[in-house]
C-alpha positions as CSV (number, residue, x, y, z in Angstrom):
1,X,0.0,0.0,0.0
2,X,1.4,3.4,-1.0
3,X,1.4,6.0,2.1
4,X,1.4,9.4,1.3
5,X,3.6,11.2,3.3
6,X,3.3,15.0,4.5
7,X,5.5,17.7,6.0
8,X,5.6,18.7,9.0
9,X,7.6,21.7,10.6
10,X,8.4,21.1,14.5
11,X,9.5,24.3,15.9
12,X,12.3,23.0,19.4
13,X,13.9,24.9,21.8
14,X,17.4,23.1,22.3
15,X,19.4,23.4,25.0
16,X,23.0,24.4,23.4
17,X,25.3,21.7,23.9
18,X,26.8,19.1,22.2
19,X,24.4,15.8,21.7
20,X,21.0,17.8,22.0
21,X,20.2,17.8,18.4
22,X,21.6,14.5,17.7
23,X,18.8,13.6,20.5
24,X,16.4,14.9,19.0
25,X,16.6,13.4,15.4
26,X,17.0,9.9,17.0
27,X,13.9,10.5,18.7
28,X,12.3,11.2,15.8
29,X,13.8,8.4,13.8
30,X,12.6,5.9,16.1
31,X,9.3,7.3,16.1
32,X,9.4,6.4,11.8
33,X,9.6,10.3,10.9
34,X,12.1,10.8,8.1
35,X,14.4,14.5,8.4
36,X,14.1,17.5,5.9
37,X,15.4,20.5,6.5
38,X,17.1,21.9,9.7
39,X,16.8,25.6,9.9
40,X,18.3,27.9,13.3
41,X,15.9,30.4,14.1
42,X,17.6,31.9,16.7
43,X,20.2,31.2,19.0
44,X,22.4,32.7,22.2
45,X,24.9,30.9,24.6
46,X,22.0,28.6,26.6
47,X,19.8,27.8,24.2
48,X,19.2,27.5,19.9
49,X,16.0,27.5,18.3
50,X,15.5,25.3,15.1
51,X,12.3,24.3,12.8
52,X,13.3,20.6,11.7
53,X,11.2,19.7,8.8
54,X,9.9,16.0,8.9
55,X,8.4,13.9,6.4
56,X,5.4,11.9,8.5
57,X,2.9,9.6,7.1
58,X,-0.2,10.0,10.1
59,X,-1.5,12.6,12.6
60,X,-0.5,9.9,15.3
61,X,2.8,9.3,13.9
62,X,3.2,13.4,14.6
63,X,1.7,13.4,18.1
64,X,4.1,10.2,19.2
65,X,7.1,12.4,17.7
66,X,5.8,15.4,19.8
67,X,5.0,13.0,23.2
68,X,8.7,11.5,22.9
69,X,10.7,14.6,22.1
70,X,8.8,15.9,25.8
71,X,10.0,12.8,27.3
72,X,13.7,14.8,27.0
73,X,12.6,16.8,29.5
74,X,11.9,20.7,28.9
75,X,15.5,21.5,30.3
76,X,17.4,19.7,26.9
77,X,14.0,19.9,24.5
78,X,11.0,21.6,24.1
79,X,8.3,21.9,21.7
80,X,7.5,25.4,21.0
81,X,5.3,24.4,18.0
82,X,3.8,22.2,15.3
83,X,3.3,23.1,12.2
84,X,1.6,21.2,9.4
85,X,2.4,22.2,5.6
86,X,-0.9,21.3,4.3
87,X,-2.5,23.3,7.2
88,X,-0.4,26.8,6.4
89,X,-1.1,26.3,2.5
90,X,-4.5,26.9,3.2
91,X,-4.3,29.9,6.1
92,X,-6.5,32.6,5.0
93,X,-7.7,30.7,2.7
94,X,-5.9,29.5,-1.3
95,X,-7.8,31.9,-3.7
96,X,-8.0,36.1,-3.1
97,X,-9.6,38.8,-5.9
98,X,-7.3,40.8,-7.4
99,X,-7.7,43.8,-9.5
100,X,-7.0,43.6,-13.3
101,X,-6.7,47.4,-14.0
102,X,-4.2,49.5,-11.2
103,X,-6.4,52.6,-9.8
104,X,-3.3,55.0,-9.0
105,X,-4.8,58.5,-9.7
106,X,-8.9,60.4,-9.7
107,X,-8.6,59.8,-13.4
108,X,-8.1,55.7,-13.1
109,X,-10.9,56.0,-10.1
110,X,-13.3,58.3,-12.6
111,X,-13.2,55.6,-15.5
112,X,-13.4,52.3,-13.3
113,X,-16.3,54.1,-11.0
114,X,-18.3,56.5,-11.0
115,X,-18.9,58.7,-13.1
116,X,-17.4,56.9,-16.4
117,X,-18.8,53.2,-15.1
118,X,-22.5,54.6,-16.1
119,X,-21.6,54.9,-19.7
120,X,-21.1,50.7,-19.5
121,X,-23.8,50.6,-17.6
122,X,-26.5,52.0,-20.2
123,X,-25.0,50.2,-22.9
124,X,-25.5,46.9,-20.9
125,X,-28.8,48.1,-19.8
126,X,-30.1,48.7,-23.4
127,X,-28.0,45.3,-24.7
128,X,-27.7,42.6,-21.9
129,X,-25.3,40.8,-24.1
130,X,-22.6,43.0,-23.7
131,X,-22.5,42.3,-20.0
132,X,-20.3,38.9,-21.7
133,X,-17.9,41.7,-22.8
134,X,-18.0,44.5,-21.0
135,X,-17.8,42.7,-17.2
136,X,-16.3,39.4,-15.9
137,X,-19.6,37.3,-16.4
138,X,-17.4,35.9,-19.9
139,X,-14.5,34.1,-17.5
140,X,-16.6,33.6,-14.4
141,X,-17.8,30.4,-12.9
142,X,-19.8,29.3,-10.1
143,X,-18.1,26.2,-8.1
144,X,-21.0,25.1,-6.6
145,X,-22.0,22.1,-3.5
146,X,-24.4,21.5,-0.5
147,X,-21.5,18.9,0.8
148,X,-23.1,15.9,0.2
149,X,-20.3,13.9,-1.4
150,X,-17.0,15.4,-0.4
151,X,-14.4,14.2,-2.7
152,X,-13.2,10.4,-0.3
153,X,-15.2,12.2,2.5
154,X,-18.4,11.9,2.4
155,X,-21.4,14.0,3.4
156,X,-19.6,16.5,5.5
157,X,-21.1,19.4,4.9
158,X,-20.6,22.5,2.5
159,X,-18.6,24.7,4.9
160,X,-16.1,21.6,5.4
161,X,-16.2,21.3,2.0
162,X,-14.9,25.1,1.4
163,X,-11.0,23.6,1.4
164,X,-12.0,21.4,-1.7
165,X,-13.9,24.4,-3.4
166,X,-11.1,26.9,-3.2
167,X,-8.7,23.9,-4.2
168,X,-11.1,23.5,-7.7
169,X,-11.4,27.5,-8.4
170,X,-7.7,27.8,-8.1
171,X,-7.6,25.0,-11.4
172,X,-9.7,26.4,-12.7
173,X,-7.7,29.1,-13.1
174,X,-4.1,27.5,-13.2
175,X,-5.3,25.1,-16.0
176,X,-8.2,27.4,-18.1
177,X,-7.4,31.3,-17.3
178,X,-11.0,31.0,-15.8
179,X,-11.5,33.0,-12.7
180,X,-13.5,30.6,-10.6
181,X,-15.2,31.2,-7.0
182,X,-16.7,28.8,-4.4
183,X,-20.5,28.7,-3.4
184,X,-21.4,26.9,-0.8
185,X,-25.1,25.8,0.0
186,X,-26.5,25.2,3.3
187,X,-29.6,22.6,1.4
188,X,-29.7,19.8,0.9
189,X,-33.4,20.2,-1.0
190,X,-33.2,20.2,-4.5
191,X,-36.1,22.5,-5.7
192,X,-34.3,25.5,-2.9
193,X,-30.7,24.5,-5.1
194,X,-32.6,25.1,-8.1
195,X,-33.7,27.7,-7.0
196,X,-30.5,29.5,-5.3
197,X,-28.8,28.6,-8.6
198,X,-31.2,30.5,-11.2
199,X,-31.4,33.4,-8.7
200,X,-27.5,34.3,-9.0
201,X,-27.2,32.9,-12.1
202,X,-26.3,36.0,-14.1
203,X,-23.1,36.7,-11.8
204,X,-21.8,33.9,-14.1
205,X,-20.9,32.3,-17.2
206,X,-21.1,29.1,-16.3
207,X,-21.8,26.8,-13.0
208,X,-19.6,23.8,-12.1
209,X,-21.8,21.4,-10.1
210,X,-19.4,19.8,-7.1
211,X,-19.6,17.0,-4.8
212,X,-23.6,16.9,-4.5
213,X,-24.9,13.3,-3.5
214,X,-26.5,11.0,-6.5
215,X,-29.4,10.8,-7.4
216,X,-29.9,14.0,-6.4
217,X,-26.9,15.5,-8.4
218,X,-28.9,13.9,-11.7
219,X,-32.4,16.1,-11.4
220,X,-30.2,19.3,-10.5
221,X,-28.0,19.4,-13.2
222,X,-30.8,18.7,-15.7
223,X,-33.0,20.9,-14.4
224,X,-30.3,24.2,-14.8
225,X,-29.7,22.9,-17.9
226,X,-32.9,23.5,-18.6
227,X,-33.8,26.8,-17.3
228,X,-30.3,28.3,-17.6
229,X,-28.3,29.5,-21.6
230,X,-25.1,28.9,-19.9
231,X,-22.9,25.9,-19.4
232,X,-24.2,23.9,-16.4
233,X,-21.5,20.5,-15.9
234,X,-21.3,18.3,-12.8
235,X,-17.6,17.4,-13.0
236,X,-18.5,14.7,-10.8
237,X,-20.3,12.7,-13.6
238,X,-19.1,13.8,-17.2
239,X,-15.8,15.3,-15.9
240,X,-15.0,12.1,-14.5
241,X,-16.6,9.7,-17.9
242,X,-14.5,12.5,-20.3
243,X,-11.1,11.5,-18.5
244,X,-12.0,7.6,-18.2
245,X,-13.4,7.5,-22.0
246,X,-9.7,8.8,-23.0
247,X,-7.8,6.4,-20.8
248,X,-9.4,3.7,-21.8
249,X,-9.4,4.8,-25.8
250,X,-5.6,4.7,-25.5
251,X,-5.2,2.0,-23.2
252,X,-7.0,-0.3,-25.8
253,X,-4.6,0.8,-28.5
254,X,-2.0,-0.4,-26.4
255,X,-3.6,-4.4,-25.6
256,X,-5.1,-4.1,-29.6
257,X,-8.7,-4.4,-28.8
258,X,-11.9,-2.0,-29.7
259,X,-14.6,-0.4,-27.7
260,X,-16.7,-2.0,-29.8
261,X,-16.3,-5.1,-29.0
262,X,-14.9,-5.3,-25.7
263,X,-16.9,-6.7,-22.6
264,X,-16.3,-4.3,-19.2
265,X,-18.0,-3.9,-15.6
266,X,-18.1,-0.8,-14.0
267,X,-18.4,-0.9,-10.0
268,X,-20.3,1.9,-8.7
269,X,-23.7,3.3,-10.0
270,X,-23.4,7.0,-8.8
271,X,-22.7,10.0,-10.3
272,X,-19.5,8.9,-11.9
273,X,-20.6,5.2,-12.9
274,X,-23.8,6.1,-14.6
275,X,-22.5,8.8,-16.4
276,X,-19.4,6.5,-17.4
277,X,-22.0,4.0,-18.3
278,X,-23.5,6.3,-21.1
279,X,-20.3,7.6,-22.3
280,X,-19.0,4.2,-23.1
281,X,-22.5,3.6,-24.7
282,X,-21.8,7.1,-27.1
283,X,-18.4,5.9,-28.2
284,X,-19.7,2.8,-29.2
285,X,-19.6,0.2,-26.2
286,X,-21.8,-2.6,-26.5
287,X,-21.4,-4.9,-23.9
288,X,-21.2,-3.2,-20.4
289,X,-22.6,-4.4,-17.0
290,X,-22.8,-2.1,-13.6
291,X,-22.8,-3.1,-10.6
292,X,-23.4,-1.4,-7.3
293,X,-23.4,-2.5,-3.7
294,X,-26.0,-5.0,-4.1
295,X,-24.4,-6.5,-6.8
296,X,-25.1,-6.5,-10.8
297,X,-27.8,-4.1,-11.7
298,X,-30.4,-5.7,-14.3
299,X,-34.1,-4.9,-15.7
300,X,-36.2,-5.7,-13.3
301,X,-34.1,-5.2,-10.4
302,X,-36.1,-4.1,-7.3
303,X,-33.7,-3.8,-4.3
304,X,-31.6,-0.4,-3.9
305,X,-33.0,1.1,-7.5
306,X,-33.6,4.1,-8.0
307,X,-35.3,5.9,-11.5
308,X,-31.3,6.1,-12.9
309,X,-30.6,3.0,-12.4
310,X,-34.0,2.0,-14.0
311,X,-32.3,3.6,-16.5
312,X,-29.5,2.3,-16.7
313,X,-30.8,-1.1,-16.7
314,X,-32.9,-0.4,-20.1
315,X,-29.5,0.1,-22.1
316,X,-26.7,-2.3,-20.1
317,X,-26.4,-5.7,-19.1
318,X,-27.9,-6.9,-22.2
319,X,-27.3,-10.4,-21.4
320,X,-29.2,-10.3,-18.4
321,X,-26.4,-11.3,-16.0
322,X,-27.3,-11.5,-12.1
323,X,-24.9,-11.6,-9.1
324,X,-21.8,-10.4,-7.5
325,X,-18.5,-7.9,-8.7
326,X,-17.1,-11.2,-8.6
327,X,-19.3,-13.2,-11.2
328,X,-19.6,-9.8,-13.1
329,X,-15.5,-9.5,-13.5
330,X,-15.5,-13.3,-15.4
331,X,-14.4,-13.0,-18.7
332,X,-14.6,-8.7,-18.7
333,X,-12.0,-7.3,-20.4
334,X,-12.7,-3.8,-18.6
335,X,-12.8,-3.1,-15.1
336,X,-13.9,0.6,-13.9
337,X,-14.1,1.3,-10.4
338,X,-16.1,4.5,-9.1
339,X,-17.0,3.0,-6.3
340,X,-14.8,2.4,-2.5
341,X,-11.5,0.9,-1.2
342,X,-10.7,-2.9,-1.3
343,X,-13.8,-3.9,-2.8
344,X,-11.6,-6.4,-5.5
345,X,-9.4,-8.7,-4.9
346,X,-6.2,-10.1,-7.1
347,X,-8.8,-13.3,-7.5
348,X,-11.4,-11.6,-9.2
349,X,-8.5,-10.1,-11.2
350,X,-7.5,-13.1,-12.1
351,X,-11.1,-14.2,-13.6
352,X,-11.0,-11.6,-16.6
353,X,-9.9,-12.1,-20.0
354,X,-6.0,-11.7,-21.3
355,X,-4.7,-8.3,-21.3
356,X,-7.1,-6.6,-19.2
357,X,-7.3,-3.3,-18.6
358,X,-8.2,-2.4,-14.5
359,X,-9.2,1.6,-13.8
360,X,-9.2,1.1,-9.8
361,X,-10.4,5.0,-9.2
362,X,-12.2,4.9,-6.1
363,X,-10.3,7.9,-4.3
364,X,-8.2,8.1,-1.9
365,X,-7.8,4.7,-1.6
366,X,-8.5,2.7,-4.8
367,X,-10.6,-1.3,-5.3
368,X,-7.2,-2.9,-5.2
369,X,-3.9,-2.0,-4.8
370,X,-1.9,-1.5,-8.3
371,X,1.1,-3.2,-7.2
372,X,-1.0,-6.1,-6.2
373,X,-2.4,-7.4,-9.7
374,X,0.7,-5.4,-11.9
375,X,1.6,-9.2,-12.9
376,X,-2.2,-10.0,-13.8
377,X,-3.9,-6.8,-15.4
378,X,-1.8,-5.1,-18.8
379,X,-3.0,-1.9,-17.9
380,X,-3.6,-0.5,-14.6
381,X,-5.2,3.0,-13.6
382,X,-6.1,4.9,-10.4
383,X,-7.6,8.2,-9.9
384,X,-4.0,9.0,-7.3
385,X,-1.2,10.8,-8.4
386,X,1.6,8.5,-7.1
387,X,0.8,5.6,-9.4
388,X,1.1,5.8,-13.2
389,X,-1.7,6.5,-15.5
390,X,-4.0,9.0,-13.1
391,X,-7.5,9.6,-14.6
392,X,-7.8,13.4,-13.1
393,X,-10.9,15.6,-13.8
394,X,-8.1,18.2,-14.0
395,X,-7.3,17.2,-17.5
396,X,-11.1,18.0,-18.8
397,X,-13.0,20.6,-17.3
398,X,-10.5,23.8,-17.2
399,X,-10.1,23.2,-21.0
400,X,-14.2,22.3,-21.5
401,X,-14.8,25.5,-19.5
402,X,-12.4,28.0,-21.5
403,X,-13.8,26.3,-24.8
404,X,-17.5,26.9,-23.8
405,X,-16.7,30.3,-22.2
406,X,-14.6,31.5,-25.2
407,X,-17.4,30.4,-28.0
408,X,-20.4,31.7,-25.7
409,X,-21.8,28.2,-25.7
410,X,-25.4,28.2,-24.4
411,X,-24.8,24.4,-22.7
412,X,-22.4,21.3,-22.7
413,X,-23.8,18.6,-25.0
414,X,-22.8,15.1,-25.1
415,X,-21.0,16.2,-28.6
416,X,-18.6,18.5,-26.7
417,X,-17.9,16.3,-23.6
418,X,-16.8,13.3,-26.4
419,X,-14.7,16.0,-28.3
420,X,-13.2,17.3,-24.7
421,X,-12.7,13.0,-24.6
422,X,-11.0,12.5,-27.8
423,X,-8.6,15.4,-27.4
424,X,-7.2,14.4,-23.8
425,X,-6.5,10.9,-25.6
426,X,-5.0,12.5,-28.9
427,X,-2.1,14.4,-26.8
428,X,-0.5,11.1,-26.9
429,X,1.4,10.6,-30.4
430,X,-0.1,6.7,-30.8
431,X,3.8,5.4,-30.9
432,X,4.3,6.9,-27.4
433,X,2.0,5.3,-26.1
434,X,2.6,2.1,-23.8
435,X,1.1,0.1,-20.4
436,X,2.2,2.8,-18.2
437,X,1.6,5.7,-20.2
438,X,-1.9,6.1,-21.5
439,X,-3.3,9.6,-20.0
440,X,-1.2,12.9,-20.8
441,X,0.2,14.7,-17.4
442,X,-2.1,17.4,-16.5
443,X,0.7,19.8,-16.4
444,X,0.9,19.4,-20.0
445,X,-0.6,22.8,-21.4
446,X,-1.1,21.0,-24.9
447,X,-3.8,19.4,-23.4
448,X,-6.3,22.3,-22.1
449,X,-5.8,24.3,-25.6
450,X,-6.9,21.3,-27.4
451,X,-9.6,20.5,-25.6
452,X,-11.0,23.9,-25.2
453,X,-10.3,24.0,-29.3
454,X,-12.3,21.0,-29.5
455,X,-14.8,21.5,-27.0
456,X,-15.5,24.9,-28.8
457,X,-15.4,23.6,-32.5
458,X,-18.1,20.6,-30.9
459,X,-20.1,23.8,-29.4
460,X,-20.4,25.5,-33.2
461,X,-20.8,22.3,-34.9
462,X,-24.1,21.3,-33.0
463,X,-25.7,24.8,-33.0
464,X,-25.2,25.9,-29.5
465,X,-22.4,28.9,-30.2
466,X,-22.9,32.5,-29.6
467,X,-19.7,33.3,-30.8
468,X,-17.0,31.8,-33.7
469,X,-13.6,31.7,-32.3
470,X,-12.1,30.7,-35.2
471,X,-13.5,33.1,-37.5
């Protein structure tokens, strides 16, 4: 199992004299923290102050370090303070509003406000659409969740949720030049998100749905769709399904096999199974078979459905299969996981057909271990960034946003969320590709300009453009 490991700053008070420090660090060795840097803060004849930097792998790992380094005795060591890295990234928050234009003089402050702001103003007022041009409603999008389904959390509420908000607005704008901003909804009630949404609607050009609970997330998005001309996408679902399509498009490159006539399971029949479901269905899947936790989902299904799953059951499974993950793996050549940790095993691995293809993305912990079935599976995926082959959102919605914000699009079709698909897999030259190298890195910038080219071309092509970029 990989352990992630995080850095943690301990701030000591050392009595100055030879042996103290050496204490200290073979204190923390033995308690399994691993030394970064060693810093002096300050220092006079009877005491130094240092911040030792050290690499630690649990919360309990860091109080044992703190509990031992005590045991010294305050006279040799003391803790002054603890400090972890991921906590002071996110002091006073990760994202801040800055000004575009500087306002240094009364001239600056007369042509940004009052009295020259008036003359935008009226010309907005007489033609609303210039509000796209004249104002920041053309690069602005809502990031939007009630906390229902925290990203390997859970329902922990939207204000808990805030860290994971700021963390997607601040993509949003490393990755698309889109100026992004959190909203956070204290309902859980659909109509009242429906509602909330349409009401602020025009502070933005488009709204990324986040982390709201299935089914839920389904009526919500459709319903915006349907009331709002703006882009409306719950990453969730088709951000997830865009990445996963393009994986596994290269991946069967790689093992020589189609998407048409391949058989795959997908584990998991929330947001991001069902709407992987119907994206393997658009790019020509035939044979695919969901399962959730009470096992294979099939017409006529009556325990734990609900109307998506109903659904879903019309158009998969068409051999009528009943059972287990287990019994659905037998003979798959796909396995896509969307659903919770350890809920495979190398057995069930070892049940599918030659050269399969195993997209473990349950995060942060995936359905099995890579390293455990490397021998068995060709092609292994997770949704973490220390294994090869991560299958990150990141890669398709700052590009689908900039493409639908730069052509004015009025929605996100299933056309442009295939084209968004297809783009992520083409910034792989087809000789490069290879077992542990079928999904681009997201810090490749090809990626986001071709898929917000794409995405926009997809927007003009199927009528729902306000504006040609390419004219």
């Amino acid at each position: 199992m990989r352990i992630v490991e995080n850095l943690v700053t301990f701030r000591l008070r050392l009595k100055n004299s030879p042996g103290t420090l050496g204490k200290a660090l073979t204190t923390i060795g033995k308690s399994g923290g691993s030394m970064g840097n060693i810093q002096i803060i300050k220092a006079d004849k009877d005491f130094k102050i240092r911040d030792l930097a050290v690499y630690v792998s649990t919360d309990e790992q860091v109080k044992e370090i703190v509990n031992t380094l005590s045991a010294l005795g305050k006279d040799h060591v003391e803790v002054i303070s603890v400090k972890d890295k991921v906590f002071e990234l996110h002091e006073k928050g990760k994202i801040s509003i800055s000004n575009r234009i500087g306002i240094t003089t009364f001239e600056d402050l007369s042509r940004v406000y009052t009295p020259g702001v008036a003359k935008v103003c009226k010309a907005i007022q007489k033609r609303p659409e210039l509000a796209r041009e004249y104002t920041i409603i053309k690069n602005t999008v809502a990031v939007v969740t009630d906390g229902t389904a925290i990203l390997g959390l859970g329902d922990i509420g939207p204000v808990a949720g805030m860290p994971v908000m700021e963390g997607k607005a601040m993509l949003f704008k490393a990755f698309g030049n889109i100026d992004a901003f959190p909203i956070l909804l204290n309902t859980r009630d659909t109509d009242e998100i429906v509602k909330t949404m349409v009401n602020i609607s025009s502070t933005f050009g488009g709204i990324n749905l986040e982390d709201i609970s299935a089914p839920r997330c389904f009526e919500i998005e459709r319903r915006l769709k349907e009331i709002l001309p703006v882009p409306v996408f719950h990453d969730d679902q088709h951000g997830t399904a865009v990445v996963c399509l393009a994986g596994l498009l290269n991946a069967l490159k790689v093992v020589n096999k189609t998407i048409e006539n391949i058989s795959a399971v997908i584990s998991g029949a929330g947001a991001a199974g069902i709407s992987i479901a119907h994206m393997l269905i658009h790019a020509g899947a035939k044979d695919i078979v969901v399962c959730d936790t009470s096992g294979i989902i099939y017409k006529g299904r009556t325990t734990n459905m609900n109307l998506e799953k109903e659904a879903l059951a019309q158009i998969t499974n068409q051999k009528n299969e009943r059972g287990t993950i287990a019994d659905a793996m037998v003979g798959k050549d796909v396995f896509i996981g969307v659903s919770g940790p350890n809920s495979i095993t190398r057995d069930m691995v070892k049940t599918m057909q030659k050269d399969s293809i195993v997209f473990a993305m349950a995060n942060p912990n995936p359905e099995i271990e890579p390293d455990l079935i490397e021998d068995i599976a060709r092609i292994v995926a997770t949704g973490r960034s220390d294994y090869h082959n991560q299958i990150n959102n990141v890669l398709c919605f700052p590009g689908l946003f900039r493409g639908a914000l730069d052509s004015g699009a009025t929605t996100i079709n299933d056309t442009m969320n295939m084209a968004a698909a297809y783009a992520i897999a083409h910034a792989i030259e087809e000789e490069h590709l290879s077992e542990d190298y079928i999904i681009p890195s997201v810090f490749n910038e090809k990626v986001h300009k071709n898929v917000a080219r794409a995405v926009a071309d997809a927007a003009m092509k199927t009528g729902v453009a306000r504006r040609n970029i390419f004219s």
